[in-house]
C-alpha positions as CSV (number, residue, x, y, z in Angstrom):
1,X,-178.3,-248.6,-100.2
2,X,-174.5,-249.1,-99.0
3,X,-171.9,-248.1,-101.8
4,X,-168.9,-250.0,-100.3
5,X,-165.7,-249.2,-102.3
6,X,-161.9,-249.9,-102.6
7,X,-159.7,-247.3,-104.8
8,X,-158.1,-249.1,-107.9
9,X,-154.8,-249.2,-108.1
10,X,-152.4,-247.4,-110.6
11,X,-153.5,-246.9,-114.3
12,X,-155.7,-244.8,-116.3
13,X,-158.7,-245.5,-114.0
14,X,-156.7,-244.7,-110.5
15,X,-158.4,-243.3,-108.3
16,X,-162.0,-244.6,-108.8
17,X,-163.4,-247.0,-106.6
18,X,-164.7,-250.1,-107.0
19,X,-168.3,-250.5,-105.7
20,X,-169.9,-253.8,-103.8
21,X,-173.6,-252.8,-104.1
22,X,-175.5,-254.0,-100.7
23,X,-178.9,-254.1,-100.0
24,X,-179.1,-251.2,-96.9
25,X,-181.8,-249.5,-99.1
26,X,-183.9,-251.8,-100.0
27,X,-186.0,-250.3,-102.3
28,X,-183.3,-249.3,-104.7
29,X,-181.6,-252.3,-104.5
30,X,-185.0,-253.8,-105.5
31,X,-184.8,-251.5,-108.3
32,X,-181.2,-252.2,-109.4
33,X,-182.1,-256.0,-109.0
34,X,-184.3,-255.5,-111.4
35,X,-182.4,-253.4,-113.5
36,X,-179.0,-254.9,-114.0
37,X,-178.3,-251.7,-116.3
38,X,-177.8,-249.3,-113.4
39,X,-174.4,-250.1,-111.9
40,X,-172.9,-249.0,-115.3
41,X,-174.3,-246.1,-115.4
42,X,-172.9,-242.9,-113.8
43,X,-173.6,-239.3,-113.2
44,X,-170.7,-236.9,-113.6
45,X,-170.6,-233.2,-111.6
46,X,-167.5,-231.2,-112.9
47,X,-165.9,-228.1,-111.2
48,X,-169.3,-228.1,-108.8
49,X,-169.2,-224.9,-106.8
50,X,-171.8,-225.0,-103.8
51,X,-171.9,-228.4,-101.9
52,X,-175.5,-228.2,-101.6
53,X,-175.9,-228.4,-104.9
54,X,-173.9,-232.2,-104.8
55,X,-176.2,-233.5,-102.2
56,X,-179.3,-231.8,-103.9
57,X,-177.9,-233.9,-107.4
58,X,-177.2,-237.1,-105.1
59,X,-180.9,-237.0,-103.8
60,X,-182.6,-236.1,-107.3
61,X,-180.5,-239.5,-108.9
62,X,-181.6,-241.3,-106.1
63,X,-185.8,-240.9,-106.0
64,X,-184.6,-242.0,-109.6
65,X,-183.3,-245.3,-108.2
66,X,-179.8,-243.9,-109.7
67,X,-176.8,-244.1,-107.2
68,X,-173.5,-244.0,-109.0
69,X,-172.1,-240.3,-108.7
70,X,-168.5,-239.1,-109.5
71,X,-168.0,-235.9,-108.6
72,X,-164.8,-234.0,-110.6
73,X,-162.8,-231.2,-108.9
74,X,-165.1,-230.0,-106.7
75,X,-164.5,-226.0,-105.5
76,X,-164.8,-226.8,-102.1
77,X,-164.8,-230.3,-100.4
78,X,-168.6,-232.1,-99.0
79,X,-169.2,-230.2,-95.9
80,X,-172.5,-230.1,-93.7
81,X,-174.7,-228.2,-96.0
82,X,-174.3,-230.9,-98.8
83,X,-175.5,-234.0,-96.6
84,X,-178.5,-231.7,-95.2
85,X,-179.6,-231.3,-99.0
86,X,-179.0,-234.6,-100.1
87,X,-181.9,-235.2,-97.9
88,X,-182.1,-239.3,-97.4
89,X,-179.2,-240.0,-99.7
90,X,-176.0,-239.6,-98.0
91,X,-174.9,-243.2,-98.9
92,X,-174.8,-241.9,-103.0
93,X,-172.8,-238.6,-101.8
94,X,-171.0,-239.9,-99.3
95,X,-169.4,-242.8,-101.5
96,X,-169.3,-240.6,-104.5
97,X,-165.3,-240.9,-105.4
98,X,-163.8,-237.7,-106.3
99,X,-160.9,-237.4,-109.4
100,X,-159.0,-234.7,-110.6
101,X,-160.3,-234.3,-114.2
102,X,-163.0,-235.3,-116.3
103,X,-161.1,-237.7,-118.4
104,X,-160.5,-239.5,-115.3
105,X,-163.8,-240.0,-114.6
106,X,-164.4,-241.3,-118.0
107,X,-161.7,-243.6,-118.5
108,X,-163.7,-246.9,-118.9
109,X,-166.9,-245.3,-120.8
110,X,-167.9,-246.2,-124.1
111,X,-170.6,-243.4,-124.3
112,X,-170.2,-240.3,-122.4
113,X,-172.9,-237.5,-122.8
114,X,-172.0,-233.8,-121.5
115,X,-175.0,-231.5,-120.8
116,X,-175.1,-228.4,-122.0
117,X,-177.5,-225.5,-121.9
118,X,-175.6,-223.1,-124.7
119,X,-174.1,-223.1,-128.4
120,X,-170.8,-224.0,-128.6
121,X,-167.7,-223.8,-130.9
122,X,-167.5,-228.1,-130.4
123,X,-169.4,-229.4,-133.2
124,X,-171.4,-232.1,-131.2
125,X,-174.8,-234.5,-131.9
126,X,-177.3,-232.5,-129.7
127,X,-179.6,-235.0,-128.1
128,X,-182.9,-233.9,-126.2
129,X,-183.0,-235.4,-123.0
130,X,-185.3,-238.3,-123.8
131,X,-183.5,-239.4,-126.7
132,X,-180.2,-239.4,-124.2
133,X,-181.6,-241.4,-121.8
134,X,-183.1,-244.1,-124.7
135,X,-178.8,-244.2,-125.7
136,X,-177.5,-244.2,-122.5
137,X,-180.0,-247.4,-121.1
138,X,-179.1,-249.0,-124.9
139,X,-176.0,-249.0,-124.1
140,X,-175.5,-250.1,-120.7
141,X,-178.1,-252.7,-121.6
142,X,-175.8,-254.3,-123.9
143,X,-173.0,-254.1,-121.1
144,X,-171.1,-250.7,-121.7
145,X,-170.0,-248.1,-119.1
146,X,-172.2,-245.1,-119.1
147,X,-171.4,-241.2,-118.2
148,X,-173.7,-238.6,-118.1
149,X,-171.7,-235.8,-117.3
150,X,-172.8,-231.8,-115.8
151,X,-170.5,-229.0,-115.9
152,X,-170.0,-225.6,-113.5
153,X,-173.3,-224.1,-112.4
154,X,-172.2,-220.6,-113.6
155,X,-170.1,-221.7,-116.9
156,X,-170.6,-225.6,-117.8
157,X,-168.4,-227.2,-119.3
158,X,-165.7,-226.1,-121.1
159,X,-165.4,-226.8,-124.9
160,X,-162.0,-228.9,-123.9
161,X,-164.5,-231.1,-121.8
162,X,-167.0,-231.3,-124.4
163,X,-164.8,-232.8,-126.8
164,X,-164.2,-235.6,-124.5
165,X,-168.0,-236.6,-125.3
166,X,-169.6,-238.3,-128.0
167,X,-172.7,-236.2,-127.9
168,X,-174.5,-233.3,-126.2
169,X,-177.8,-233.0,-124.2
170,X,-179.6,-229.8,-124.2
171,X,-182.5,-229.3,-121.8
172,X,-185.4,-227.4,-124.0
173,X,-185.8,-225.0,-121.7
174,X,-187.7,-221.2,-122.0
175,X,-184.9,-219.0,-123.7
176,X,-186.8,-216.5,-121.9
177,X,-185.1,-217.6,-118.6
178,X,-183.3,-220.5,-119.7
179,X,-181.5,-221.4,-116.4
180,X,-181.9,-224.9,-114.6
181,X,-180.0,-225.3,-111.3
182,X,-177.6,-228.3,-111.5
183,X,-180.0,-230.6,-109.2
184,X,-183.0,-229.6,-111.6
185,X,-181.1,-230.4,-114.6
186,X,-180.1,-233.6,-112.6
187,X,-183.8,-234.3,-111.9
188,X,-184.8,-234.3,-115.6
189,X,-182.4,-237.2,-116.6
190,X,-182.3,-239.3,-114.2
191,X,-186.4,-239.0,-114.5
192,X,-186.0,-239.6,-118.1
193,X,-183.5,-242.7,-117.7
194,X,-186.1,-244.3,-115.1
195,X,-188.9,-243.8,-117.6
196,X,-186.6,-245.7,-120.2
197,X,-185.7,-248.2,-117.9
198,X,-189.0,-249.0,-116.9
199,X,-190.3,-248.6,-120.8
200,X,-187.6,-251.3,-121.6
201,X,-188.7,-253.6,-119.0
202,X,-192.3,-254.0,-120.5
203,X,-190.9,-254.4,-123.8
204,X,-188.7,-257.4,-122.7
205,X,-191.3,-258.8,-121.2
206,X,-193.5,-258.1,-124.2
207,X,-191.1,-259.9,-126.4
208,X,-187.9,-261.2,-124.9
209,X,-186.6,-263.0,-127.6
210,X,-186.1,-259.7,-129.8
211,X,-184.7,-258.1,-126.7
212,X,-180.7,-259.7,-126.2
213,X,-178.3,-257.3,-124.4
214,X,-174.9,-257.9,-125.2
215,X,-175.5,-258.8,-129.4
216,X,-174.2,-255.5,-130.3
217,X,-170.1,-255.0,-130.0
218,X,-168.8,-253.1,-127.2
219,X,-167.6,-249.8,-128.5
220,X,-163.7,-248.4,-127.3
221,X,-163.2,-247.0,-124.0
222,X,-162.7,-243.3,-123.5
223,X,-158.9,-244.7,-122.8
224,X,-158.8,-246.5,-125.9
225,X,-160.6,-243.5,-128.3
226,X,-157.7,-240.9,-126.9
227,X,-154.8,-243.5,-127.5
228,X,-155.9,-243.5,-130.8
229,X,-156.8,-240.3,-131.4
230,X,-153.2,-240.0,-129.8
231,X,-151.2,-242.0,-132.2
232,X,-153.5,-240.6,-135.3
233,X,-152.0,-237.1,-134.6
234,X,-148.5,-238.5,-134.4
235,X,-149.2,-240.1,-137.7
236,X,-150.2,-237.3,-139.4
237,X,-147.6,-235.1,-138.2
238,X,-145.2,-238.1,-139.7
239,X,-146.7,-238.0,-143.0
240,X,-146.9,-234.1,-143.2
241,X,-150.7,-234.3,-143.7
242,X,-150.7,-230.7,-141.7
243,X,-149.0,-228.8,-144.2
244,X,-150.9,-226.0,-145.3
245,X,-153.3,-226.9,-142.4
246,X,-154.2,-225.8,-139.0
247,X,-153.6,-229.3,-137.2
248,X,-155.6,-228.0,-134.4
249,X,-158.7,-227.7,-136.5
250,X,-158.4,-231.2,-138.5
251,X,-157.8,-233.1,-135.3
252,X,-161.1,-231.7,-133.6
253,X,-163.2,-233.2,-137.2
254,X,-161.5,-236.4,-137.2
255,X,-162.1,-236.5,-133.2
256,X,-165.8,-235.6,-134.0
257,X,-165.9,-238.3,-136.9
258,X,-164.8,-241.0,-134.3
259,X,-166.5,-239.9,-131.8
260,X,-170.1,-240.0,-133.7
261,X,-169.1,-243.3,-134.9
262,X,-168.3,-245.0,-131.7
263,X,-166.0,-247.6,-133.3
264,X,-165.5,-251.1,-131.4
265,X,-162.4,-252.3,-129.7
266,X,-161.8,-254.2,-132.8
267,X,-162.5,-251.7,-135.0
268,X,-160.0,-249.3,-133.1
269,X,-157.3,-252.1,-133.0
270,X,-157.8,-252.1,-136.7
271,X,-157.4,-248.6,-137.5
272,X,-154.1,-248.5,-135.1
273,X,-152.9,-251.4,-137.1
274,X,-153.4,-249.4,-140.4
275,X,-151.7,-246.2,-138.6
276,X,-148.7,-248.2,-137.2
277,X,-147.7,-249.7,-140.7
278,X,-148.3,-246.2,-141.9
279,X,-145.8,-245.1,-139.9
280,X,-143.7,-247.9,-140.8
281,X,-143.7,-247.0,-144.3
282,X,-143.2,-243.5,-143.9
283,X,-140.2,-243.6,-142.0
284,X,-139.0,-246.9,-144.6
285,X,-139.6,-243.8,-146.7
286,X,-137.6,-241.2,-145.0
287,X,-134.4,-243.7,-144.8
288,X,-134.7,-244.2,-148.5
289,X,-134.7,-240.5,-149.1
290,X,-131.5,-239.8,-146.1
291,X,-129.8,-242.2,-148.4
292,X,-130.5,-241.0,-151.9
């Protein structure tokens, strides 16, 4: 299959591009046909270190039938090695965009999972893979953007990163030696999101009218959640809720709260209402007591 793309323009999403799926591949395309779920759904590589180990991930996503890879901030740029190893899937590496950070790969998500293989400091959901892939086809089912994201092969992703998703995915691996290579770990959800898609097709067809994508509302975007979460810290720091607190700590709780939620747009245009006249009344409040 052809990925043919055009960068957006400026904005929170800059940078990405804008795929025209055509039919060069045949047999993926056949699969995406059938699967009008796919486009929205995307694999994520952050900080990657070897470029093997992007063209190994672009060919495990595509005996998957997956073909939408962003990679973010690679170490070193696609060279040779990583088209040898993506081994029949060149078109998904070689139209992969590539952004600077994570959040810009994110920015028009609603549900962004982050693998990782460790315990972590970021209270997060931890999903096994199976139950990832059953929320990420859900999802873009019902029309949302989709992210499963990888971090570093040495170090993952950082707790920073993490906090940017709504939920974790840990591969069950032996503790004993623990370690997937990025392509493996790549291999094991992409096989689980083509087992759910296929799963979801023969219970459509089973029963379509209990089967209606789109009935559920659209969650916020990553851009939307942070805007929030951006003018919720500014409203707290307004109303003095951090005294006696370390505003650090609260934020990452209510960020987690959200985050587990995953309000709707409406819901999130609600709560920034509620914030905004909060802040209207508090500084209503502060004139009253500069006057007094």
């Amino acid at each position: 299959m052809e990925l043919a793309g055009e960068k957006s323009g400026s904005g929170a999403g800059a940078g990405f591009t804008v795929y025209h799926w055509s039919s060069s591949s045949s047999t993926i395309f056949l699969f995406m046909s059938q699967f009008p779920a796919i486009p929205r759904i995307r694999f994520v590589l952050v900080g990657t270190q070897h470029p093997g180990n992007m063209g190994a991930a672009a060919r495990a996503m595509k005996t998957m039938g997956l073909a939408r890879l962003v990679l973010v901030a690679p170490e070193k740029p696609l060279d040779e090695e990583a088209f040898r190893r993506s081994a029949g899937a060149e078109d998904v590496l070689g139209d992969a965009p590539v952004v600077a950070t994570l959040a810009d790969a994110v920015a028009d998500c609603h549900l962004v999972l982050g693998c990782t293989a460790r315990a972590r400091r970021v209270q997060l959901e931890e999903l096994l893979p199976v139950a990832a892939a059953g929320r990420v086809v859900e999802r873009a089912d019902a029309g949302a953007e989709v992210a499963v994201v990888f971090g570093r092969e040495r170090t993952g992703l950082t707790n920073e990163e993490l906090q940017l998703c709504h939920a974790a995915v840990h591969i069950p691996s032996d503790p004993a030696f623990s370690s997937l290579n990025l392509a493996a770990a790549v291999q094991v959800l992409a096989y689980e999101v083509r087992m759910r898609l296929l799963g979801a097709q023969v219970q459509t067809l089973a029963a379509p009218a209990a089967a209606e994508p789109g009935l559920r509302e659209q969650s916020a975007s990553h851009d939307q959640l942070e805007s929030f979460f951006g003018q919720l810290g500014q409203t707290l720091d307004e109303i003095d809720f951090h005294k006696g607190r370390v505003p650090e700590s609260a934020m990452r709780k209510l960020r987690r709260l959200f985050l587990r939620a995953e309000p709707s747009e409406k819901e999130v245009r609600l709560l920034r209402g509620i914030l905004a006249d909060t802040q209207r009344m508090a500084r209503l409040a502060g004139e009253k007591d500069d006057k007094s």
